[in-house]
C-alpha positions, 0 to 999 in steps of 0.5 A: 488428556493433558497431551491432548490439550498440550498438543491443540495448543502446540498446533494453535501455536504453530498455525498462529505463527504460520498465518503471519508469512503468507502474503509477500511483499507489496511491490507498487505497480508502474504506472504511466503517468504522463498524458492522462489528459488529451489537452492539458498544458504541462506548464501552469502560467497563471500564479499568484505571483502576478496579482497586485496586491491592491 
């Protein structure tokens, strides 16, 4: 009974420690990102910069 028991635990253990190395590490896609919108301007030419401050 006591070899039983040490062996469930001692295969508990082992499928424990097994379940943490199954996935890889995340790579991040590449991902195009420049001209995701048709007209858009690149450059933004109103800023706060030009507003009176009166």
């Amino acid at each position: 009974m006591k070899n039983n028991r040490y062996s469930i635990f001692f295969i508990g253990f082992v499928l424990l420690t097994l379940s943490a190395c199954v996935t890889t590490k995340y790579n991040r896609p590449e991902v195009k990102s420049d001209n995701l919108y048709r007209d858009s301007k690149t450059t933004d030419s109103t800023t706060i910069a030009t507003l009176p401050w009166r």
